[in-house]
N, C-alpha and C positions, 0 to 999 in steps of 0.2 A: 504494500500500500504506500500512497506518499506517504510523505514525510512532513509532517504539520512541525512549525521550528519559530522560536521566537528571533525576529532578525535583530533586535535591538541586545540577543544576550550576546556579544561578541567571544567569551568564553568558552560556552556551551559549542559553540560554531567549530572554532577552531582545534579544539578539541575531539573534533568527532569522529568516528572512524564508520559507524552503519551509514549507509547511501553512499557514500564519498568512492571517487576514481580507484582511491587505494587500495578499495578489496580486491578487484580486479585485476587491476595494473601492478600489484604490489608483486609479482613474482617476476614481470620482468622486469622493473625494477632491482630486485635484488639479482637477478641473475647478470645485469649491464653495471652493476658495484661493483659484485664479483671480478668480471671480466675487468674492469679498471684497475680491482687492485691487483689482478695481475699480470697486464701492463706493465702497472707502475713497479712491480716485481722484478720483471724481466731489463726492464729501462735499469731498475737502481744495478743489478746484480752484473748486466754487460757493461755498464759506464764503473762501475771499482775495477772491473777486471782487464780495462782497456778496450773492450771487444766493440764499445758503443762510444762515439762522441757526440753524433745527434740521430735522435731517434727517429726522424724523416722531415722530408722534406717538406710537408705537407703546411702551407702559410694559412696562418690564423685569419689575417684578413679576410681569405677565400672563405675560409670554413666559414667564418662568419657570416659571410652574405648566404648560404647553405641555410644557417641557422635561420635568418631572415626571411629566404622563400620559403621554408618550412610552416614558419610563425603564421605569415601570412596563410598557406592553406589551411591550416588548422583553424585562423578566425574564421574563412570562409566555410569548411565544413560544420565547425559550431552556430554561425549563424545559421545554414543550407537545415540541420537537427533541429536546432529553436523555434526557426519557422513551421516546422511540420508540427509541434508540441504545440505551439499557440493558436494554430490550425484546428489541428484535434479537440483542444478545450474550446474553442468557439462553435467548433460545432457540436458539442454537446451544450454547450449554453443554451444553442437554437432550440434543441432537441427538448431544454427542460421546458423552456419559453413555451415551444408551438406543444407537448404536452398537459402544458398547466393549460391553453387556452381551451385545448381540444377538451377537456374534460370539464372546465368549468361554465362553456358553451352547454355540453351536451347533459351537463346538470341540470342549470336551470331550465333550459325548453324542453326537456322530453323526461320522460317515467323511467329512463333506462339507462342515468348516470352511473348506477352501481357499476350494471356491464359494462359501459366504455370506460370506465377505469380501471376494471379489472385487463381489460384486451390491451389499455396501454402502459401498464405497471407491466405486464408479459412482454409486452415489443419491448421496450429498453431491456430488459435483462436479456430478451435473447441474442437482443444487438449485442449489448456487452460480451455476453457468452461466444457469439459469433466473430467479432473483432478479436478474444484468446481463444481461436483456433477450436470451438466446441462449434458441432452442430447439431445439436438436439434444445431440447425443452425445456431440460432438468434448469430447476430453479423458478421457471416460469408456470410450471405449471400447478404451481399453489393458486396462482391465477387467470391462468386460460381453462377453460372450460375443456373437458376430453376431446369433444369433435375436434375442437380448435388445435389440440396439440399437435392428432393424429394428422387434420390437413399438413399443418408446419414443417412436423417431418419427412413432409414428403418433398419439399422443396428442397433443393442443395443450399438454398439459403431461410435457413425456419421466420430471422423476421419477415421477410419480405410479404411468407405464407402466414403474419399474423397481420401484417398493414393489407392484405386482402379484406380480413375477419373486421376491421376496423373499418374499412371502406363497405362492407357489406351490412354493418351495424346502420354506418349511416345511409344506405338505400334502404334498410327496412324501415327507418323512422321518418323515412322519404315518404314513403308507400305511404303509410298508414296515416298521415296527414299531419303527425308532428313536427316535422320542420318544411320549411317552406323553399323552393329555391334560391332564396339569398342567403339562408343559413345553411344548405348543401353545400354553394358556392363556399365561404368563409369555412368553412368545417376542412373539404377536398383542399381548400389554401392552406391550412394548418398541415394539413395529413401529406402535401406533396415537399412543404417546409423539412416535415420532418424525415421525409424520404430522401429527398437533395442535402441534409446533413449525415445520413447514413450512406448514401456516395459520394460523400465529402471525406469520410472515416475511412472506406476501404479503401480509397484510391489512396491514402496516406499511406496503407497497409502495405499493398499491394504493387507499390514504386520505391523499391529502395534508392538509394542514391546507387547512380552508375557505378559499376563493379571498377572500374580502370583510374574512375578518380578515386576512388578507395584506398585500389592497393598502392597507386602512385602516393599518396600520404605515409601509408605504413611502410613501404619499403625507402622513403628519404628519410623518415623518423629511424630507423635502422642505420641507415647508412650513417647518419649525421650521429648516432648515439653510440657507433661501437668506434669512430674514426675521432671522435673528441679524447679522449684518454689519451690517444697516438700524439695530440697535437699540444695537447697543455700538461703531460706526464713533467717534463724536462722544464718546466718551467715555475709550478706551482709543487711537483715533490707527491707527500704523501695525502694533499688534499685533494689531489683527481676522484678517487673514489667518493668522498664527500659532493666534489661538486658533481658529477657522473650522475650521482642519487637524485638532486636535488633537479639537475635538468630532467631525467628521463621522469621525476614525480610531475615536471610541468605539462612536459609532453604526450608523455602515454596518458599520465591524467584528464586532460584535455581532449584527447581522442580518443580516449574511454569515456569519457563523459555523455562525449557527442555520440558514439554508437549507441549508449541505453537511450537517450531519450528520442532517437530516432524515431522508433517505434510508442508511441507514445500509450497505448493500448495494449503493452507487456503487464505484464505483475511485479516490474522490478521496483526497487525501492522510490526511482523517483519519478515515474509512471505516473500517468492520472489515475487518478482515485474515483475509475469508474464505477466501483458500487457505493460511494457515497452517493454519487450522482444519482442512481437510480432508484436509491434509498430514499431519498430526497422527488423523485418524481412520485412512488408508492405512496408518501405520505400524505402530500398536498393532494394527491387523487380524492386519498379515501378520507381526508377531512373535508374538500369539497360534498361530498357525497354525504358523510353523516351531519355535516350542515344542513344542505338539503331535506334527510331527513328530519333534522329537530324544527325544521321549520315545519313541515307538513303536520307533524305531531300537533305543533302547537294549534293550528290553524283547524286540524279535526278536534281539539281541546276546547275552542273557543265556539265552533259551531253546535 
């Protein structure tokens, strides 16, 4: 689940090891220290014995500009990940939005608000479920009705086969004379809202970032991390390994970062907290609904 964090505790922050690049990253990490210190092994032991007087030729300057075009792909791939995550939570914003409308519409003009919030407390979880790689019901069907599951899972995609069951609710209240053609209109506008944010969510899914600008990151992040030791061993001594740590935490950091929240709809730690989200639609449903109810209560109370 996310990760809910006070920004203002700077302690608690810097401190922290759950969610952080470092769970991850931390083994290459230690394996590119490793390899520094013994670099910097090989440098001390051939310069006592004569065998070494510089350890290459390789100019700092160059490397540095290295280091440079690196930095820069890495802001571009962390912004290319950021985008698709603030992507993701807007379109479940829509989702909670055109949710709350569709139900509190279908509350007050028709007799069968219970059902349409039961049908759209089921669509969000099976989207959830469906965005982490589930394609069945499980979850949803404390509140789809049986027919409604059985349709669902007939579909390769169950919500899609439960925004049918939602669009069919509102042609029956079509029929039967309780909503009128402009509240069909407004109802199919909510329910199409929320259909263009559920192909908003897969195409996130569904498009990683191109494979070639990937590994072009990861293999200049390599190069640049195993050829730094070679360049600053002879000049800084036995703090290469030290500094070695502290770059590849920036680095691999960085681009571990950007791979988890690529996918924004994972379960990792800092992933949207998509069953808050649907938690949060189940509720406002069924308290629209038992509104509803206490009002009808009172109004045969008074008659």
């Amino acid at each position: 689940l996310m990760i809910y964090y006070d920004r203002f505790n700077w302690r608690q922050i810097v401190f922290s090891f759950k969610g952080t690049a470092l769970q991850k990253a931390s083994s290459r990490i230690i394996l590119l220290t490793l390899f520094a210190a013994g670099i910097e092994c090989i440098y001390k032991t051939g310069a006592h014995l004569g065998w070494i007087k510089s350890f290459s030729g390789l100019d700092p300057t160059s490397h540095a500009v290295l280091g440079s075009l690196i930095g820069f792909l890495i802001v571009f791939r962390m912004n290319a990940s950021n985008n698709r995550y603030w992507e993701g939570r807007s379109h479940w914003g829509q989702l909670i939005n055109s949710s709350r409308n569709i139900v509190r519409i279908g509350t007050e003009y028709t007799d069968g608000g219970d059902e349409l919030a039961d049908l759209v407390s089921g669509y969000v979880i099976c989207l959830r479920r469906s965005l982490q790689g589930n394609t069945d019901t499980q979850e949803a069907d404390r509140f789809l009705p049986e027919d409604v599951c059985r349709d669902a899972e007939r579909f390769s995609n169950p919500p899609v086969g439960v925004s049918t069951a939602i669009s069919a609710w509102i042609g029956k209240y079509r029929r039967n004379g309780q909503l009128d053609s402009q509240l069909v209109r407004l109802f199919e506008g909510e329910l199409c809202k929320i259909i263009d944010s559920q192909g908003g969510c897969e195409k996130i899914l569904k498009t990683p970032l191109a494979f070639v600008y990937v590994v072009m990151i990861k293999q200049l992040i390599l190069v640049y991390l195993t050829t730094l030791p070679i360049v600053v061993c002879d000049r800084i001594g036995w703090w290469t390994p030290a500094l070695v740590a502290i770059v590849s935490l920036g680095l691999c950091g960085m681009e571990e970062a950007s791979v988890e929240i690529e996918n924004p709809f994972d379960t990792d730690d800092n992933c949207l907290d998509m069953e808050s989200y649907t938690t949060t639609i189940s509720r406002d449903a069924g308290q629209m609904v038992l509104r509803k109810a206490r009002q009808m209560r009172g109004s045969v109370t008074i008659t």
